[in-house]
C-alpha positions in Angstrom: -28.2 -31.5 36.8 -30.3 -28.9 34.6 -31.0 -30.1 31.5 -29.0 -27.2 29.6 -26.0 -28.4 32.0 -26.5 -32.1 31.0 -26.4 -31.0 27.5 -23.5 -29.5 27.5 -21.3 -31.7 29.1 -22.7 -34.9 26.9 -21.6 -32.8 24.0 -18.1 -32.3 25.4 -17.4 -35.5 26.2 -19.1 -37.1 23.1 -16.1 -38.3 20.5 -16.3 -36.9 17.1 -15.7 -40.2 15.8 -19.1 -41.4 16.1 -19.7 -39.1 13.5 -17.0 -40.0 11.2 -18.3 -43.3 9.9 -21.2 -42.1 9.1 -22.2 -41.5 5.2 -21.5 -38.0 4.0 -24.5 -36.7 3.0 -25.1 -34.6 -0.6 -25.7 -30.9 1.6 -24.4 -27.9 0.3 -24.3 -25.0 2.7 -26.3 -26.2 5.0 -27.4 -24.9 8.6 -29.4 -24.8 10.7 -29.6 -21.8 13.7 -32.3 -20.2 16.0 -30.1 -16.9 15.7 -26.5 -17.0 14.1 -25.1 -14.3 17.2 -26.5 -14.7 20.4 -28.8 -16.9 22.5 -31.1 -14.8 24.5 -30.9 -15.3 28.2 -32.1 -18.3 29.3 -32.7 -20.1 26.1 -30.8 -22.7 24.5 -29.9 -22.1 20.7 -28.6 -25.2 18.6 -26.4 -24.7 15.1 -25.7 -26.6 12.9 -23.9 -26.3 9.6 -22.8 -28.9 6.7 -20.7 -29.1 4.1 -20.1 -31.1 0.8 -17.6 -31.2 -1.6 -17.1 -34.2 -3.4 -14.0 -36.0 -3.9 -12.2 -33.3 -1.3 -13.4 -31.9 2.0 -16.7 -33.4 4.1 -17.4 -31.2 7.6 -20.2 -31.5 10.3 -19.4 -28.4 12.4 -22.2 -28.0 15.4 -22.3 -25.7 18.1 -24.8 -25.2 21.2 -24.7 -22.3 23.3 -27.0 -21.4 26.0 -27.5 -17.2 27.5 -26.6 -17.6 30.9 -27.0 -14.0 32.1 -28.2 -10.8 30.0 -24.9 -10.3 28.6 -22.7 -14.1 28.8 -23.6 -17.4 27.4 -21.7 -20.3 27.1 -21.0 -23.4 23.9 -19.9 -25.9 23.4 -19.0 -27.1 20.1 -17.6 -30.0 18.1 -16.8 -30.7 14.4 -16.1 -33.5 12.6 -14.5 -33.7 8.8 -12.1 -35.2 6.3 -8.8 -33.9 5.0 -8.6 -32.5 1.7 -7.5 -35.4 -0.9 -3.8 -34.6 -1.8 -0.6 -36.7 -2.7 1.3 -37.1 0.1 -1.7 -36.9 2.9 -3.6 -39.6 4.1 -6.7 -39.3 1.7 -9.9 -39.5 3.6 -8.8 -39.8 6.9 -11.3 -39.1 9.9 -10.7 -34.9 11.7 -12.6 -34.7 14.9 -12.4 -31.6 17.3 -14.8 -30.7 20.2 -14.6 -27.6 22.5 -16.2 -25.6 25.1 -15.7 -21.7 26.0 -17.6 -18.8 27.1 -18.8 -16.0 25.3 -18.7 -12.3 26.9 -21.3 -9.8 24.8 -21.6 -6.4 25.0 -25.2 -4.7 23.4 -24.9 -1.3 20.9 -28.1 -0.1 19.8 -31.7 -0.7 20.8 -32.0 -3.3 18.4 -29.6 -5.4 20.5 -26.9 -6.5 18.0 -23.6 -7.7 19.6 -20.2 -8.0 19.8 -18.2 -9.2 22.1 -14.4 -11.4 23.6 -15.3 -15.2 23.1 -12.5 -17.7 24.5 -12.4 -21.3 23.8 -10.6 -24.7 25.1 -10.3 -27.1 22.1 -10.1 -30.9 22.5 -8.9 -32.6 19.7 -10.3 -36.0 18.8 -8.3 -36.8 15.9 -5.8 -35.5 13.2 -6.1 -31.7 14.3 -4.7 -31.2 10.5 -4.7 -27.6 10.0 -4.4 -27.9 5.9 -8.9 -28.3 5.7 -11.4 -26.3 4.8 -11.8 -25.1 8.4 -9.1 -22.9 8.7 -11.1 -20.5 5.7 -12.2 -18.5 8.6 -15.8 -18.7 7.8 -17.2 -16.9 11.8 -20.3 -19.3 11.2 -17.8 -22.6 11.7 -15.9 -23.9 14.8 -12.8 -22.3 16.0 -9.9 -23.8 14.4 -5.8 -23.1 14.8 -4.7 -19.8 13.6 -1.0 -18.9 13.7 -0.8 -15.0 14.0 -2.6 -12.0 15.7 -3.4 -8.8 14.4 -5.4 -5.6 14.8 -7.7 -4.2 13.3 -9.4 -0.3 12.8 -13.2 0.4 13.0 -14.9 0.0 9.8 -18.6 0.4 8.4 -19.8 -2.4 6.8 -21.5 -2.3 3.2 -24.7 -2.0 5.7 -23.6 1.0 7.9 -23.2 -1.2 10.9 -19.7 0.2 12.8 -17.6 -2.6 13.9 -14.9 -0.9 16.4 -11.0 -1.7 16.7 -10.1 -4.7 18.3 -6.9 -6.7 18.6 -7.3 -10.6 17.6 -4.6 -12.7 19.2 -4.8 -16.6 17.4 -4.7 -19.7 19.2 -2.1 -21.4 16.5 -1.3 -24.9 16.4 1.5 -24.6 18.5 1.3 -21.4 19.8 -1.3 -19.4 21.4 -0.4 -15.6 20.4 -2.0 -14.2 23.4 0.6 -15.6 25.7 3.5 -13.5 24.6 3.6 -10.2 26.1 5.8 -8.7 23.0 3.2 -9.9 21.2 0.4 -7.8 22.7 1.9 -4.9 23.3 3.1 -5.1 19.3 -0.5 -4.8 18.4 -1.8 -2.6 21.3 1.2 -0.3 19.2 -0.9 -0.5 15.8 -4.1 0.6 18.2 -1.6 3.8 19.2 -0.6 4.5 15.7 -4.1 4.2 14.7 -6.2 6.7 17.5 -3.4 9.8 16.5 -3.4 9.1 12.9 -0.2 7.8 12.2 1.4 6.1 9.2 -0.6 3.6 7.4 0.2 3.6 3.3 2.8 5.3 1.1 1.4 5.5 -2.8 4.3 5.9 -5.3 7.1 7.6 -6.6 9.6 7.6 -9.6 10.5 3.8 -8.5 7.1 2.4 -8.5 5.1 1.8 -5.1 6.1 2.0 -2.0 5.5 0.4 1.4 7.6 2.4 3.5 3.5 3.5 5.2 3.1 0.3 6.0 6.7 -0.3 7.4 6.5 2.7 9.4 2.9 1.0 11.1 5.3 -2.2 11.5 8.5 -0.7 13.0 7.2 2.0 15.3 4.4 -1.2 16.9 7.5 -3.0 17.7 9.2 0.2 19.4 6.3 0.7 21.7 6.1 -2.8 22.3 10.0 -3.1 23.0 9.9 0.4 25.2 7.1 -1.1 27.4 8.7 -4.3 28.1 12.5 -2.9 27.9 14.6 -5.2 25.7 14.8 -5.5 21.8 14.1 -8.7 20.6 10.4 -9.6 19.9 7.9 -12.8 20.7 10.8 -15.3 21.9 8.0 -17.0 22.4 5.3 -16.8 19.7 8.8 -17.9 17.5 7.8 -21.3 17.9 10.0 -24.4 17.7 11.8 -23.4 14.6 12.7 -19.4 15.4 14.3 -18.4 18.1 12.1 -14.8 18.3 9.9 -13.8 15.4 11.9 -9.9 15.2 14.8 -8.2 16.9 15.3 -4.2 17.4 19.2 -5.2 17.8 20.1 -5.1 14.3 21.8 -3.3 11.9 19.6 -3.0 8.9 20.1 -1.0 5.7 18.2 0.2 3.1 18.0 -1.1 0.0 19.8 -4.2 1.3 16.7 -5.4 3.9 14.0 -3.9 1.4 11.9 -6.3 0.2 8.7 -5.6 -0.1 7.0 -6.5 2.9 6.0 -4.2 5.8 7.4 -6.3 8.4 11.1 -6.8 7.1 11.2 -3.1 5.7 10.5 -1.9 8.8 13.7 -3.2 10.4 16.0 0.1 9.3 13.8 2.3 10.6 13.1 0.6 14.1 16.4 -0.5 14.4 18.1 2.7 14.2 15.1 4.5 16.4 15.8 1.6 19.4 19.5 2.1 18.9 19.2 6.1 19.8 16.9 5.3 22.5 19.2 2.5 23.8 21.9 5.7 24.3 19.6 7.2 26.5 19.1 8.1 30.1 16.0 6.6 31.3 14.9 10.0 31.6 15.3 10.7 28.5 14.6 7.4 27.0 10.9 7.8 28.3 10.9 11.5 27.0 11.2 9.7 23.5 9.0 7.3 23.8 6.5 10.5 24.4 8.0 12.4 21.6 7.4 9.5 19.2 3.7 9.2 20.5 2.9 13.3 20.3 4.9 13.1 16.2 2.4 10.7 14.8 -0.1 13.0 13.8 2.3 15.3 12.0 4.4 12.0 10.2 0.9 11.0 9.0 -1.1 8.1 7.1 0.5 8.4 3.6 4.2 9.2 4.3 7.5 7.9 4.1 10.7 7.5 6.0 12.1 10.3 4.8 9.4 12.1 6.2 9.4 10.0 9.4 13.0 11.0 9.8 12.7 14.9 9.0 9.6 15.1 11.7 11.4 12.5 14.7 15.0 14.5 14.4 13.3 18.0 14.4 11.2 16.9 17.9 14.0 15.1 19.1 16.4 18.8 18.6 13.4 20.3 20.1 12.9 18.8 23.4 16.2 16.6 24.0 18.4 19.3 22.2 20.3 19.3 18.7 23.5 17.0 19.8 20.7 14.2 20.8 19.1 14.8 17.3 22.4 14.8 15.4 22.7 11.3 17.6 19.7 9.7 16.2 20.3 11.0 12.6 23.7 9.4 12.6 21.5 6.3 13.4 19.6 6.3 10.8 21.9 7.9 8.2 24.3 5.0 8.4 21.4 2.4 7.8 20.1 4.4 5.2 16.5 5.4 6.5 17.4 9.1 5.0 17.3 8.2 1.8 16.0 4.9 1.2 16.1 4.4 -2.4 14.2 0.9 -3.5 17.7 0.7 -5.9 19.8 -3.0 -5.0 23.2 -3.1 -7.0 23.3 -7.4 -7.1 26.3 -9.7 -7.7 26.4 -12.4 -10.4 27.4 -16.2 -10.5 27.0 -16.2 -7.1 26.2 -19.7 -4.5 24.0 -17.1 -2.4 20.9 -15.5 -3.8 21.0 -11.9 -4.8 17.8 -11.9 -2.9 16.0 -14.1 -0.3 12.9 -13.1 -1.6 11.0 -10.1 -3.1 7.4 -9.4 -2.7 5.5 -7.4 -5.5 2.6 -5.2 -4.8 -1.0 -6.7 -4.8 -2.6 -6.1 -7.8 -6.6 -5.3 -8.7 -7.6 -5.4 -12.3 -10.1 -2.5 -11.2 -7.3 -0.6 -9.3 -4.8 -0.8 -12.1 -5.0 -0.5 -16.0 -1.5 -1.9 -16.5 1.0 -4.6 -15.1 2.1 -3.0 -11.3 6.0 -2.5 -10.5 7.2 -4.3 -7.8 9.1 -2.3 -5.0 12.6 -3.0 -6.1 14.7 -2.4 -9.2 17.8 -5.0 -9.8 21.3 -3.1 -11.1 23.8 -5.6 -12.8 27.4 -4.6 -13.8 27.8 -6.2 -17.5 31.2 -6.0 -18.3 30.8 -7.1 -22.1 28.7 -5.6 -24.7 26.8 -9.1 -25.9 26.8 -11.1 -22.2 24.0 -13.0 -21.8 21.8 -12.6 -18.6 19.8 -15.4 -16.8 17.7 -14.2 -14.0 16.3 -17.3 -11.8 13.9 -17.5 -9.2 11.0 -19.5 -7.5 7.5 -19.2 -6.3 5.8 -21.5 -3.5 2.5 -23.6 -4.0 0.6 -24.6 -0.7 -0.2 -27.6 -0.7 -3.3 -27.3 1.7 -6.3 -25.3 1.0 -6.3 -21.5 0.0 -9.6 -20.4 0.0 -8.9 -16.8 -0.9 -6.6 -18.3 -4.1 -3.4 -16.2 -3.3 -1.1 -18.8 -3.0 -1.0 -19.6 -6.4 2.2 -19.5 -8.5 2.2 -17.1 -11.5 4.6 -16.3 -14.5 5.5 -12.4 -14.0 7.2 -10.0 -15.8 10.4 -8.7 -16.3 11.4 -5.0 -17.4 14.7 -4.0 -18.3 17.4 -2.1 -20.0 20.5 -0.2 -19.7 21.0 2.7 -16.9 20.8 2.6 -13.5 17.3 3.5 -12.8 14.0 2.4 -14.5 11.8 5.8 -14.2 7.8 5.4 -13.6 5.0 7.3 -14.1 1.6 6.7 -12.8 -1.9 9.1 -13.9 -5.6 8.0 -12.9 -7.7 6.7 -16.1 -11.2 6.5 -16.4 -12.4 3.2 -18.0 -15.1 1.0 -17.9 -15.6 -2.1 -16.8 -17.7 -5.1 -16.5 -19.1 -7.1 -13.9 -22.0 -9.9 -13.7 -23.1 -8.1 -17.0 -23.1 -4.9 -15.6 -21.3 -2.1 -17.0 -19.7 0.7 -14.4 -16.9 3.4 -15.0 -14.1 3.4 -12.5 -10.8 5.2 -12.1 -7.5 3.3 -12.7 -3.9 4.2 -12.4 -2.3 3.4 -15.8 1.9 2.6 -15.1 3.9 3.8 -17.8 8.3 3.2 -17.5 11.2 4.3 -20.0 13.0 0.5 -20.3 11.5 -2.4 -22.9 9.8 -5.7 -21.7 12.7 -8.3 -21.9 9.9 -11.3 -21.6 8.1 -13.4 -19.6 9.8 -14.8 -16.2 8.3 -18.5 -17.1 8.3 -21.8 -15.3 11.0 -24.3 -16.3 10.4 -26.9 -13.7 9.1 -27.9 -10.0 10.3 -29.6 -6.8 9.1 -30.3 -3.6 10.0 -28.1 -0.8 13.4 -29.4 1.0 11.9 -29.2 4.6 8.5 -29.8 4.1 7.8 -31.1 0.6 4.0 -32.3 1.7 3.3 -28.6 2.4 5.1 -26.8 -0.4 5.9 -27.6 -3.8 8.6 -25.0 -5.1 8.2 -23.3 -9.0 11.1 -22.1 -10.3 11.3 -19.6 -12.8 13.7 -18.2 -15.3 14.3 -15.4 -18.1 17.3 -15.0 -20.3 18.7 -12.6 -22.3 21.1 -10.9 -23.9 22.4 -7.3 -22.8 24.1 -5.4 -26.2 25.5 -2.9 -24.0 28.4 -3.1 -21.7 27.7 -1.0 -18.7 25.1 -1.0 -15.8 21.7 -2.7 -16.6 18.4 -2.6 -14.5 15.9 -5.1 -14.1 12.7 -5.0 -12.3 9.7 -7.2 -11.8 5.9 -6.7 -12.3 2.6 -8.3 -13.0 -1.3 -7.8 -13.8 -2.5 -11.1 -12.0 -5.8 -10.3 -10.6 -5.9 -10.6 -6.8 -2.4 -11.8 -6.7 0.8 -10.3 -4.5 3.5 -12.8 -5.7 6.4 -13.3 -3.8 10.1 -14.5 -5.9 12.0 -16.1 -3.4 16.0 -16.9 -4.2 16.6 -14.9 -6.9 19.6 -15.4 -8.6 21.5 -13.7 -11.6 23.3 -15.6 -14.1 26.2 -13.6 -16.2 27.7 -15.3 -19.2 29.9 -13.5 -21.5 29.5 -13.0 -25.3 30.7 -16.3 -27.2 33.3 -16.4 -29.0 33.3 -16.1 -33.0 34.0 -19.0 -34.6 37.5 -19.0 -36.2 37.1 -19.7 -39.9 40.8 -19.1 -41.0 39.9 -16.7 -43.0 43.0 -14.6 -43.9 41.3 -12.3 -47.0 42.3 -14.6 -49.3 40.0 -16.6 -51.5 39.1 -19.3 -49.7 40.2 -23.3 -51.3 38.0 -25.1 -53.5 38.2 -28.0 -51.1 36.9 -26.4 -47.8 34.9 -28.8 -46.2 31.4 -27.6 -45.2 30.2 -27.2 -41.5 27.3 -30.0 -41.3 24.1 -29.4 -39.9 23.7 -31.1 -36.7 19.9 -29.7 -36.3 21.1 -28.5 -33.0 20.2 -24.5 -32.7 22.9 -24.1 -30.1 25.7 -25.5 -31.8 25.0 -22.6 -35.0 28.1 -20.1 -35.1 25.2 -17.1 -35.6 22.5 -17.9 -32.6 24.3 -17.9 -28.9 23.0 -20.3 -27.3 20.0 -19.1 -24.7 19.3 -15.4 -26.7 16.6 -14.8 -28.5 15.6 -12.8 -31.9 16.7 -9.0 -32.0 13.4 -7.6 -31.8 12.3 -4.4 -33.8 12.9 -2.3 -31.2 16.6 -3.3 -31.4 17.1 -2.6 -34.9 15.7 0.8 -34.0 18.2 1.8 -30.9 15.3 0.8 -28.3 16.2 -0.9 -25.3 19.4 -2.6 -26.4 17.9 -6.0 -24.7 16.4 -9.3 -26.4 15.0 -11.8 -24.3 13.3 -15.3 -24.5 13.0 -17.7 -21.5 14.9 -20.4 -21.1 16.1 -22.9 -18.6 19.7 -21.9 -17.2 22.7 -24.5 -17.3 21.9 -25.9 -13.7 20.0 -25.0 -10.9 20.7 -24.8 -7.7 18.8 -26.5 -4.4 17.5 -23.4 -2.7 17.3 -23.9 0.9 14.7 -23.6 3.4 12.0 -20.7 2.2 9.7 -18.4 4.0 6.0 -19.3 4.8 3.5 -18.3 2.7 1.7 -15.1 3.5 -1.9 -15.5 4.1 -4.0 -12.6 2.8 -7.2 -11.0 5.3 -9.8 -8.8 4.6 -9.2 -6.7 7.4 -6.3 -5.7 9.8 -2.1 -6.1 10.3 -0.1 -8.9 10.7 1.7 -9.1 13.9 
């Protein structure tokens, strides 16, 4: 056996656990490599990295690879760490994982830097826990589960080297995203969209941002990849245990009702209503589509909307397929909504469902934005009652495992309000400077102005752990009351100015109590007795005949007919056990999710 082969196969077969009782040591960082990319043909390269955190995560991650021919080498790798120390996890317990694959590169440039497909086997040799450090996605360490696939466009780096597209397909804990067709063929559809120039971002409007771009990207990947493969629902597989499929084309999806925020959800109106038309079809004409959609990308464009989307698709579809086919898909789209789509939800009150599963808010960059950013949909209540008080509840998740980007972390937002049925925006670029590492630099920023009054903070009143998987999730609930002076519609919407953040309020319910009663004295007009008895102070603000319980001061802008709205936060009456809530969304650099 050659002594590279020998190598190899000791390393694979080697259990991690040899490594695990050793002594951490104090390292920070480090490594050890001949050549952090590629071995040369023929060569052997060894790497090595450490790392040392006290009290939380130790990891011995080594890899040897070996050039076998100009342009393949293969590794093998193993890794060996400890969990992150967390109630509820076994503190300090052993993580071994070892692995072999083979590395395909392909050479750009004289100067031989590569890129290339790498494919690996994994071999655990312990608690494959993916809550570690591991999963930060640092390219340096071993391969660890990722649950999701995406694509991603060609980009210059800060040093002018050109990375091109590629679609990434994860091998998750349970589920190895490559194996499911609907799957691939959803991000070759992002590569499609991409080459012609199709939708990709949306800006704003007189709501606030919008993702409809983005949802446009989402929907029309999951037509291609349900045209190519001929049914409607999406990644049976890649659903997992817990889902029966991940999306489904066979829906009937309205706008504002399924808006929420997030590119994959919003897209469903759209899609659904384009795979509905195409569903009428002859194959003939179903595959004339397909082509139609493909040859309309360019003019629907990068920063659009669906109202745009729709004008462009019915125009070519009157064009080649004739105006009764067009006057087919608009009915489609009209009845969910798609032609009009306005981010505007009319909610019930005192109700056992939520108002709203969950609503994402846009991501928000200190250098991007000089104010607090709107989030994509505005609330409308019916008060009935000039003086009903208004509790607005909600809740935010905490993962429980590392988050090495810090995105996952719970934050008290904002809540804007008054009566109408709209809240108007305005958005114009400022130029302001900033400062960074004691370095000052101008920069233009989008300053966010409205026409309603800040009603107050939406602020924590409590946690709970998660009711299906409290050692992954602990659940922050939220709350903001206050009192509406107005009977009529009343619109609420949320915002923040957390740096790096893109919260998501899951469950939100509204709370409607009517104005309280005054108290009856018995006054008549006359002069009152000399032996009235006096109301005791019981020191309890809620029991005084003047302060309702759960409003707060009228504010200046009250006394001066401004938004007709106080507000304060409180804790409402009870709460109720929300059920089981979305994952959290895992923010990266580059690329869409599948």
């Amino acid at each position: 056996m050659k002594p590279t082969t020998l190598l190899l196969a000791t390393l694979l077969v080697t259990p991690a656990c040899v490594l695990t009782d050793r002594p951490a040591p104090a390292i920070a960082n480090f490594s050890i490599a001949n050549d952090t990319d590629t071995a040369a043909y023929g060569t052997v390269e060894i790497q090595a990295h450490g790392v040392f955190d006290p009290g939380a995560t130790k990891a011995f991650p080594v890899r040897v690879k070996h050039g076998l021919t100009e342009d393949v080498e293969v590794f093998a790798d193993w890794s060996v760490y400890e969990k992150i120390e967390r109630p509820g996890m076994d503190d300090g317990e052993g993580i071994g994982d070892a692995g072999i694959g083979i590395r395909h590169r392909f050479w750009e440039g004289y100067q031989g830097t590569s890129a290339g497909l790498e494919g690996r086997v994994s071999i655990p040799t312990g608690d494959t826990d993916e809550l570690t450090v591991q999963t930060a996605g640092d390219p340096a360490e071993a391969l660890y589960p990722y649950d999701n696939a995406y694509f991603t466009g060609g980009f210059y780096d800060y040093y002018d080297n050109w990375y091109g597209p590629r679609l990434v397909f994860g091998q998750g804990a349970e589920i190895d995203y490559a194996y499911d067709a609907d799957v691939v063929y959803h991000e070759l559809g992002h590569f499609i969209v991409r080459s012609r120039g199709g939708p990709k971002n949306s800006g704003a409007n007189g709501y606030g941002l919008r993702v409809e771009g983005g949802a446009l990207n989402e929907g029309l990947a999951d037509y291609f990849s349900s045209a190519i493969l001929g049914e409607g629902v999406l990644a049976e597989y890649a659903g997992g245990t817990e889902r029966e499929y991940i999306r489904t084309l066979e829906g009937d999806a309205t706008c504002a009702t399924h808006i929420f925020g997030q590119v994959h959800y919003d897209s469903q109106p759209f899609a659904q209503g384009l795979w509905a038309f195409r569903q009428s079809l002859t194959p003939d004409d179903a595959r004339a589509l397909d082509e139609i959609v493909i040859d309309s990308l360019t003019a629907i464009g990068e920063r659009t909307s669906f109202d745009t989307a729709y004008d462009v698709l019915t125009a070519a579809v009157d064009d080649r397929l004739g105006t009764a086919a067009g006057d087919d898909l608009r009915a489609e789209w009209d009845q969910r909504g798609v032609d009009a789509c306005v981010p505007l939800q009319q909610v019930a009150v005192n109700t056992e469902e939520p108002a709203r599963r969950f609503s994402q808010l846009p991501y928000f960059s200190e250098y991007s934005y000089a104010s607090p950013v709107p989030g994509y949909l505005q609330f409308v209540i019916d008060v009935p009652e000039a003086g009903s008080t208004v509790t607005v509840r909600g809740s935010q998740l905490e993962f429980l495992g590392i988050d090495p980007y810090g995105v996952n972390v719970p934050n008290e937002l904002l809540l804007l309000g008054g009566p109408g049925e709209r809240i108007h925006w305005d958005d114009e670029v400022i130029t302001t400077t900033q400062t960074y590492n004691g370095y000052k630099f101008t920069v233009d920023q989008i300053q966010w102005t409205h026409d309603v009054a800040e009603l107050g903070t939406f602020a924590e009143v409590g946690t709970r752990p998660h009711s299906t998987q409290p050692d992954r999730y602990l659940v922050h609930d939220y709350a903001l009351t206050f009192t509406v002076d107005d009977a009529g519609p009343f619109v609420f919407q949320f915002a923040h100015d957390h740096h790096g953040q893109a919260p998501v309020v899951y469950e939100v319910f509204v709370d409607l109590a009517p104005p309280p009663e005054a108290p009856d004295t018995g006054d008549t007009g006359d002069t009152p007795p000399t032996d009235t008895v006096p109301v005791t102070d019981t020191g309890d603000p809620s029991s005084s005949p003047t302060t309702p319980s759960g409003s707060g001061a009228a504010s200046d802008d009250e006394e001066k007919g401004g938004c007709g709205c106080s507000g304060g936060a409180s804790a409402p009456a009870g709460w109720l056990w929300l059920g089981a809530l979305a994952a959290v969304l895992r923010r990266r650099r580059h690329g869409q999710a599948a």
